[in-house]
matplotlib code that plots the C-alpha trace (Angstrom):
import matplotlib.pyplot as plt

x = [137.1, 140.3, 143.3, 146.5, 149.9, 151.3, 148.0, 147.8, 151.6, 150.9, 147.6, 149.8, 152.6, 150.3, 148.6, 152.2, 152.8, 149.7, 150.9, 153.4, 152.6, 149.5, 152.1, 154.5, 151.8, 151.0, 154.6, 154.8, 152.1, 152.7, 155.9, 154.7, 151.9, 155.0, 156.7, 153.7, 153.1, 156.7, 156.7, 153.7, 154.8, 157.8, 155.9, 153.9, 156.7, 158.2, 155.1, 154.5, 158.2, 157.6, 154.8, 156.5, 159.1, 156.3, 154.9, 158.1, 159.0, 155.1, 156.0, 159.2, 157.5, 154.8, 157.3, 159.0, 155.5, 154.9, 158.1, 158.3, 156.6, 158.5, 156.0, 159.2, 159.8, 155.8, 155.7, 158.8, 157.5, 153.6, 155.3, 157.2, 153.7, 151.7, 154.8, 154.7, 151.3, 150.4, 153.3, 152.2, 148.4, 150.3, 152.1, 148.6, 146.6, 149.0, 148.6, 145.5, 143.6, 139.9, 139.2, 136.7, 138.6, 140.6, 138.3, 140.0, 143.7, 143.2, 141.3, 144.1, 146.8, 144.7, 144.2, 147.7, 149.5, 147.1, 146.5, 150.5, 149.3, 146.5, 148.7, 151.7, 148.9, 147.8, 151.4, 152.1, 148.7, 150.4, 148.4, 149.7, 149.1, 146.3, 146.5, 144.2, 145.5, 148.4, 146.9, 145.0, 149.0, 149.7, 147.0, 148.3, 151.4, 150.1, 148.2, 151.1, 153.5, 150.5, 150.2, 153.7, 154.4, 151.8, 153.3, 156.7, 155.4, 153.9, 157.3, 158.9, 156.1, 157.2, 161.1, 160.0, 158.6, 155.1, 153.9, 151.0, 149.9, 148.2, 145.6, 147.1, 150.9, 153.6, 156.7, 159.9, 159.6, 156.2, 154.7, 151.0, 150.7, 147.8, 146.8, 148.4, 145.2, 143.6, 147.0, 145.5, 142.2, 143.7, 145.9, 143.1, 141.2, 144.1, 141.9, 138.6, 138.6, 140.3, 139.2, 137.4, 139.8, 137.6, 139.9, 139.4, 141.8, 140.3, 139.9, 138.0, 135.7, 132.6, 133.3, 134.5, 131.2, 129.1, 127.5, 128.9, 126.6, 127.1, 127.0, 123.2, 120.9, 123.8, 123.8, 126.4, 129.1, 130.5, 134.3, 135.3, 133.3, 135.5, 138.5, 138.0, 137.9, 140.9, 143.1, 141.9, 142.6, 146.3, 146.3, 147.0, 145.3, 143.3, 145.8, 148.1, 145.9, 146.3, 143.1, 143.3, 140.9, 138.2, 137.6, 134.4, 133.4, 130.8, 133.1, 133.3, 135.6, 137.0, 140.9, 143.4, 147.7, 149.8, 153.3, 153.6, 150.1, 146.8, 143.7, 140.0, 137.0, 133.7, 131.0, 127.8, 128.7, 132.1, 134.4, 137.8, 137.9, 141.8, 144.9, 147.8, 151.3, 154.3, 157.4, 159.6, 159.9, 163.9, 163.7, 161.4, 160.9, 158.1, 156.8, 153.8, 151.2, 151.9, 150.8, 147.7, 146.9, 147.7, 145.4, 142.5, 142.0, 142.6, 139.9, 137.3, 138.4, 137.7, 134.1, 134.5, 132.8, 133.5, 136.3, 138.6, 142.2, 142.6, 145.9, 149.0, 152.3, 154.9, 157.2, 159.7, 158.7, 155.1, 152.8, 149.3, 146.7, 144.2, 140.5, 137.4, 133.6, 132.5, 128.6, 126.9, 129.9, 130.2, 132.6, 132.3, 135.0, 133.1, 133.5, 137.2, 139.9, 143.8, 145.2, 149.1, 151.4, 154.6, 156.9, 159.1, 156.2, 152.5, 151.8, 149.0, 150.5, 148.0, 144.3, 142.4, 138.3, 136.8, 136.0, 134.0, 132.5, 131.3, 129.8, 129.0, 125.1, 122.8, 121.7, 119.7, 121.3, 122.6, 120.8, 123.6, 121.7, 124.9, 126.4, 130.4, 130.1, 128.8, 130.8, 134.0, 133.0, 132.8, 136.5, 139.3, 140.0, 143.6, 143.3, 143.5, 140.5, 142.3, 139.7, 135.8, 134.1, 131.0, 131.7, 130.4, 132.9, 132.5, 132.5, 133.7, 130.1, 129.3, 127.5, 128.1, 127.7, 127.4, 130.4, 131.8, 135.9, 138.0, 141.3, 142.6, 146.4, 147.8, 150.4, 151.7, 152.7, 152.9, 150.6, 147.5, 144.6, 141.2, 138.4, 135.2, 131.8, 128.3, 126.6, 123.5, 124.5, 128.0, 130.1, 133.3, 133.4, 136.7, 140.3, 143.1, 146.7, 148.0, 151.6, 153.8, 156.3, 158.5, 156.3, 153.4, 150.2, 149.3, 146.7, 147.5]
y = [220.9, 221.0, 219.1, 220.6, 219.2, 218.5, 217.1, 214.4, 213.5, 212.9, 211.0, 209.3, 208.5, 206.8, 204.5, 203.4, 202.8, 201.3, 198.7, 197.9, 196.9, 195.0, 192.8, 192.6, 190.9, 188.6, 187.7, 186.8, 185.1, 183.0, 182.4, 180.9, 179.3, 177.1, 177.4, 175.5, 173.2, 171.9, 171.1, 169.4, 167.3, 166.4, 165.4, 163.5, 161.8, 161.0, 159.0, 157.6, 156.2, 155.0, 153.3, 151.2, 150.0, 148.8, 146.7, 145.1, 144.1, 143.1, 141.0, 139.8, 138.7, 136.6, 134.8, 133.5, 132.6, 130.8, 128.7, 128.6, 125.7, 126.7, 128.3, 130.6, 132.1, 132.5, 134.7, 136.6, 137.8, 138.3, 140.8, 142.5, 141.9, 144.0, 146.7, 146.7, 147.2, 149.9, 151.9, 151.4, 152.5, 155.3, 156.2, 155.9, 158.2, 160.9, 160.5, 162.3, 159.2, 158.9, 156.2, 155.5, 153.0, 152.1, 149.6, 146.5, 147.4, 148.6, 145.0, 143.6, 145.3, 145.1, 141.3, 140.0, 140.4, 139.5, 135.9, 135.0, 135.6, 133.3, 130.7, 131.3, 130.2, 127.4, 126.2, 126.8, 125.2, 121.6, 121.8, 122.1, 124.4, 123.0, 123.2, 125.5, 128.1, 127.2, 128.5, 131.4, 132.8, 132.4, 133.8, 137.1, 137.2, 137.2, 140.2, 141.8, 141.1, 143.5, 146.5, 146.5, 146.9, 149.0, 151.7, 150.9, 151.9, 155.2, 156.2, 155.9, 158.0, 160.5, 159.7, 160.6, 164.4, 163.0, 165.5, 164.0, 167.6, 167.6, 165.2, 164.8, 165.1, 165.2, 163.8, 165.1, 163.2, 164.3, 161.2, 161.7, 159.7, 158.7, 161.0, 158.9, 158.8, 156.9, 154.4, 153.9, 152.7, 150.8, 149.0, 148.8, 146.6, 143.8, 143.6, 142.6, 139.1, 139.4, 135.9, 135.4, 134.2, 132.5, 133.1, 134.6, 137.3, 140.7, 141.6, 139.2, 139.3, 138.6, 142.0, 144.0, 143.1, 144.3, 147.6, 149.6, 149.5, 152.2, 154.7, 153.7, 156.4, 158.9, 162.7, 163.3, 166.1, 168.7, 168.9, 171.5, 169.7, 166.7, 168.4, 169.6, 165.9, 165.3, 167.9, 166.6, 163.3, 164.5, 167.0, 170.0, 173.0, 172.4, 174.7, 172.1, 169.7, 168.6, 167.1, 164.2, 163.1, 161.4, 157.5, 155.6, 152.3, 151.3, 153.7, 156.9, 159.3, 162.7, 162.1, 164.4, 164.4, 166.3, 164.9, 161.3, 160.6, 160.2, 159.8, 158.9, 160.8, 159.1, 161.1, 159.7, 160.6, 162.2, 158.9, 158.8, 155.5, 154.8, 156.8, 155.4, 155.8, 155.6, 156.9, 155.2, 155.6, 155.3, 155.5, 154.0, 156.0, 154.5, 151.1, 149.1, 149.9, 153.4, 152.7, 150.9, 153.9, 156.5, 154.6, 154.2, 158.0, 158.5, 156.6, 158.4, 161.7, 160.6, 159.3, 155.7, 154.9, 151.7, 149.9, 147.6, 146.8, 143.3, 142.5, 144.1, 143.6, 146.0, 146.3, 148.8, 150.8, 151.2, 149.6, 148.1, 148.0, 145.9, 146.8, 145.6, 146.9, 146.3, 146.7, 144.8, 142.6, 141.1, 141.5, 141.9, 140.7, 141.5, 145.2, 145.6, 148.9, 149.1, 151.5, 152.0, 154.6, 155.4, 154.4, 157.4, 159.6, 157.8, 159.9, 158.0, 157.3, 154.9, 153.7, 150.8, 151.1, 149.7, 146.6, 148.6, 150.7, 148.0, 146.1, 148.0, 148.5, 148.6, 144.8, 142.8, 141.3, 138.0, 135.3, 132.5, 129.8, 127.8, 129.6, 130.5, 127.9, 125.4, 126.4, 125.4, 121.9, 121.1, 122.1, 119.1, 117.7, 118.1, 122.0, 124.0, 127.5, 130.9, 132.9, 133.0, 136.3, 136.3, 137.5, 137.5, 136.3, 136.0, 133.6, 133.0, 133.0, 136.1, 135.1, 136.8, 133.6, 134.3, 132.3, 131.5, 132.3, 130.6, 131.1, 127.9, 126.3, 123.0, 122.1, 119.3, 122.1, 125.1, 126.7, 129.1, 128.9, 130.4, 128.2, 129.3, 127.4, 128.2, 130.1, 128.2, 124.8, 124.6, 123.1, 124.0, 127.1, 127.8, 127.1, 130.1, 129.1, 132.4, 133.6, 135.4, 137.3, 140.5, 142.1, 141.8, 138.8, 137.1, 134.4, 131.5]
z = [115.1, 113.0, 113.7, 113.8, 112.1, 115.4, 116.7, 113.7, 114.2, 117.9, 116.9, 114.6, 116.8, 119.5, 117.2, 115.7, 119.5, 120.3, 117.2, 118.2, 121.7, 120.2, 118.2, 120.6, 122.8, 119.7, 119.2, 123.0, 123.2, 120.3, 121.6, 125.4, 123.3, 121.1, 124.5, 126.1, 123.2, 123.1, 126.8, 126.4, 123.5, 125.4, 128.3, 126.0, 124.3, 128.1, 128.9, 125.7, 125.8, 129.0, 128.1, 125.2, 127.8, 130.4, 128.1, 126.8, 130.5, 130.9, 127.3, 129.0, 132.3, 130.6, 128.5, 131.9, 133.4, 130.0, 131.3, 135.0, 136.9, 140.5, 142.8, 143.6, 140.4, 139.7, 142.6, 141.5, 138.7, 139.1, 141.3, 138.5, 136.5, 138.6, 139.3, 135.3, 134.5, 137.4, 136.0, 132.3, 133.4, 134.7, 131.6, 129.1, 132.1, 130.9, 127.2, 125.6, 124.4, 124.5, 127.5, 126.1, 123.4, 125.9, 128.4, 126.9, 127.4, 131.3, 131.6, 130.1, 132.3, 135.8, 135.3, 133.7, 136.9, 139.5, 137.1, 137.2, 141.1, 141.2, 139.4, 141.9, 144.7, 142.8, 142.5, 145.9, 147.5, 145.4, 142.0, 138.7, 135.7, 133.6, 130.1, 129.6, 131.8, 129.9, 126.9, 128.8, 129.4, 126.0, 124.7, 126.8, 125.8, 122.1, 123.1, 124.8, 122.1, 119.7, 122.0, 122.6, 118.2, 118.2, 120.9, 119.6, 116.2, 117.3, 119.1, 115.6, 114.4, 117.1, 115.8, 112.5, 113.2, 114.4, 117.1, 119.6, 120.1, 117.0, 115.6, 111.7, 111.5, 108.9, 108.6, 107.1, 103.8, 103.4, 104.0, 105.9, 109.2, 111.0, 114.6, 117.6, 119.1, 115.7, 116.6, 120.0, 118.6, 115.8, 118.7, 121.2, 118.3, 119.5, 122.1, 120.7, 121.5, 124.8, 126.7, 129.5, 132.3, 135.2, 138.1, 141.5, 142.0, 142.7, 139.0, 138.2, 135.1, 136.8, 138.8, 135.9, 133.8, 136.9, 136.9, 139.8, 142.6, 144.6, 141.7, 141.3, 141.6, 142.4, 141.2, 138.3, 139.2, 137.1, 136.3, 138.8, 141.5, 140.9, 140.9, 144.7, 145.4, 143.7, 145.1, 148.8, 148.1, 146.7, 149.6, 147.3, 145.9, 142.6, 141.5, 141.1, 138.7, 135.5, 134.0, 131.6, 129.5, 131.0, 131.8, 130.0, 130.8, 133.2, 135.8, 134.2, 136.2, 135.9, 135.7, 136.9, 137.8, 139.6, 140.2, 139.6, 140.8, 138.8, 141.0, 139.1, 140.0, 139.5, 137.3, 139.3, 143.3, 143.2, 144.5, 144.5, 142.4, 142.7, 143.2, 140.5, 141.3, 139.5, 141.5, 143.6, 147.6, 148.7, 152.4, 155.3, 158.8, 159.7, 160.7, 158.9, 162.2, 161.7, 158.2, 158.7, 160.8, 158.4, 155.9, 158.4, 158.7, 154.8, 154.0, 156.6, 154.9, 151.3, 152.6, 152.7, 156.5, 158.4, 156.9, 158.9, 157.7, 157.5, 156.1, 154.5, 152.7, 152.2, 149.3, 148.0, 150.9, 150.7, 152.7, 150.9, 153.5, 152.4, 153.9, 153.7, 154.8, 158.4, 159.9, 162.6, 163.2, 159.4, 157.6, 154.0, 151.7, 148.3, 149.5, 149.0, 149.3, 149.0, 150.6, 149.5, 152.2, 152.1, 154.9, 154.4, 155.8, 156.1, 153.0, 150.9, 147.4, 145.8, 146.2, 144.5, 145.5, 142.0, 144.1, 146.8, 144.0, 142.1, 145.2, 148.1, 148.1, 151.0, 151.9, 154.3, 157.3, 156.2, 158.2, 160.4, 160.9, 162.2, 165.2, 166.0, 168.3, 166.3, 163.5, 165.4, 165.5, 162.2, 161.2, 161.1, 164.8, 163.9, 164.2, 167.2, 166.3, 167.6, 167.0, 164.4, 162.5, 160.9, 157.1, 153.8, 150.9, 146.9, 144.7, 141.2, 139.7, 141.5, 144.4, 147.5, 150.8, 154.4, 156.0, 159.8, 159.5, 161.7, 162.1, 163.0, 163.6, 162.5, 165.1, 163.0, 160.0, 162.2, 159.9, 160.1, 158.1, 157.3, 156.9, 155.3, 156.4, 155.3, 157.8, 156.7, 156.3, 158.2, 155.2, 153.9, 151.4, 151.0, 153.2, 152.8, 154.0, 156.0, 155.1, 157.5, 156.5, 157.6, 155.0, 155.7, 156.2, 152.8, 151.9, 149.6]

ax = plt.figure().add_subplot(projection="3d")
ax.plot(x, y, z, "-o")
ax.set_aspect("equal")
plt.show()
């Protein structure tokens, strides 16, 4: 068949056209796909400068538990400690950083503000600092004084043309610059000879170096699976998500964000590991039962069966119900969740389960030889019992002992207590001084 003039200049025409569309469509997608990278690298940028000031205020709070020796001011700021480093996990959830390299620098953050906590108790309960917990705080404060130069470093990498987005950058000058993830790893190695702090707040070593219990013998699940769990524990569509890169250790999870929320996924089983949040709740509309409520029925719907609340504080507007594992009428304080709601509307903000995770298997019926009854008896004459539970509390080497708790009242302080006795022998385990507050119930 021959082609006419007029058929080769349509022919011709059309393919100019089709051309030009086709690199149109390039150009405009090149252009969302700078768009995309520049909001990404300023999101990155965002949490990586967020991140640098967390750790100077962590750096700044250690300094003053270094100096104070009031029980007051130890309390004040293992509060700000804690604030601090939740928000500064927060901050290095959103960065992409392999986790994997990271296990020493969450350690350090989860247990630098719960031990200013356990020294603010020891203070309080009349004891005094020993020297070398003394040393243990400086010793964290020499590693927060690293991690902080080495963040603050990377954002002047970042000031300098670095871009996070990509692994190798240039800056201006010319001068080659290491990949901000390689600057994680080289600051994570400030870590390597973390110490061992023998304390027992709920982060305590001898829980971290177990292997998670209730993850043995569980089915791994893929990425999408875990992101259905996420999005119904934020209460959103999966949608929504943004994944992170993924937590190692002996928890590895699936990480995702939407908002200012980052929940963990585990890999073996699918459980919602913790919930971190980093916003700020301005108004309260509900009370503190409402709360304990609201948490009650969050914890059925992620999967976690039989947990009673046992106390709570409430700060900055949200509520942290603390729960613990309940079967046959024992109580099990080794399997530990905090739930944290928001008073402005019973929303679920944060969730710790680690503790649960890591110890929650199926055991044998703890045998109490000494009764309630008899268990009563054996407490100090000069307290009046309100009321006994059978339980099952840790200790600092790991074991797990079957106790009697009373709940007992001194009239001659006007204080409560919890006294722990061995269910198989009847003597003292451990005595808790009950705080009351408009807050909330603490132990000391």
């Amino acid at each position: 068949m021959i082609m006419t003039k007029r058929s080769s200049v349509r022919l011709l025409s059309f393919g100019l056209l089709l051309a030009g569309i086709l690199i149109i469509y390039a150009i405009t997608g090149t252009v969302q796909a700078a768009q995309y990278r520049a909001r990404l690298e300023s999101t990155y940028r965002q949490s990586l400068s967020a991140l640098a000031e967390d750790l100077e205020g962590i750096e700044t709070d250690l300094t003053k538990s270094v100096y104070a020796n009031g029980a007051a001011t130890l309390s004040d700021v293992s509060r700000d400690l804690s604030q601090q480093a939740n928000q500064a996990k927060d901050s290095l959830s959103r960065l992409p950083v392999e986790q994997m390299n990271l296990a020493g620098t969450y350690k350090f953050l989860s247990q630098t503000g719960d031990y200013a906590t356990y020294l603010s108790k020891k203070v309080y309960a009349g004891e005094v600092v020993t020297a070398k917990e003394h040393e243990n705080l400086l010793r964290l404060l020499q590693y927060a004084t690293k991690y902080k130069n080495s963040v603050t470093q990377m954002v002047e990498i970042c000031n300098n043309g670095g871009q996070i987005t990509k692994r190798d950058v240039k800056s201006a000058d010319g001068t080659r610059l290491p990949a901000i993830s390689t600057d994680f790893s080289t600051a994570e190695e400030a870590f390597e000879n973390y110490p061992t702090l023998l304390y027992d707040g709920p982060f305590a070593d001898a829980v971290l170096h177990k292997e998670p219990q209730l993850l043995k013998g569980q089915d791994k699940i893929s990425k999408d699976a875990a992101a259905k769990i996420a999005a119904k524990a934020l209460g959103c569509n999966e949608t929504r998500l943004n994944r992170l890169e993924d937590e190692a250790g002996r928890m590895p999870a699936y990480v995702f964000t939407k908002g200012q929320q980052t929940v963990n996924v585990t890999k073996s089983g699918g459980y919602v590991s913790s919930i971190l949040f980093g916003g700020k709740i301005s108004t309260k509309a509900i009370d503190e039962e409402e709360a304990i409520k609201q948490a009650a029925a969050y914890l059925k719907k992620l999967g976690y069966p039989d947990m009673r609340s046992t106390y709570y504080a409430a700060d900055s507007n949200i509520c942290t119900v603390n729960f613990a594992y309940c079967r046959d009428g024992i109580l099990y304080y080794t399997d530990l969740i905090k739930v944290g709601v928001s008073l402005r509307d019973g929303s679920v903000v944060s969730l710790e389960a680690r503790g649960y995770i890591t110890n929650h298997h199926r055991r044998n019926v703890p045998t109490f030889t000494v009764s309630e009854k008899a268990a009563t008896a054996k407490i100090s004459p000069y307290l009046e019992v309100r009321s006994t539970k059978k339980c099952l509390i840790p200790k600092e080497d790991g074991r797990e002992v079957a106790c009697i708790e009373v709940l007992a009242h001194s009239a001659d302080t006007g204080e409560d207590a919890l006294v722990y006795l061995n269910a198989a022998s009847g003597a003292e385990e451990d005595i808790l001084l009950l705080l009351y507050s408009d807050h909330g119930t603490l132990t000391k």
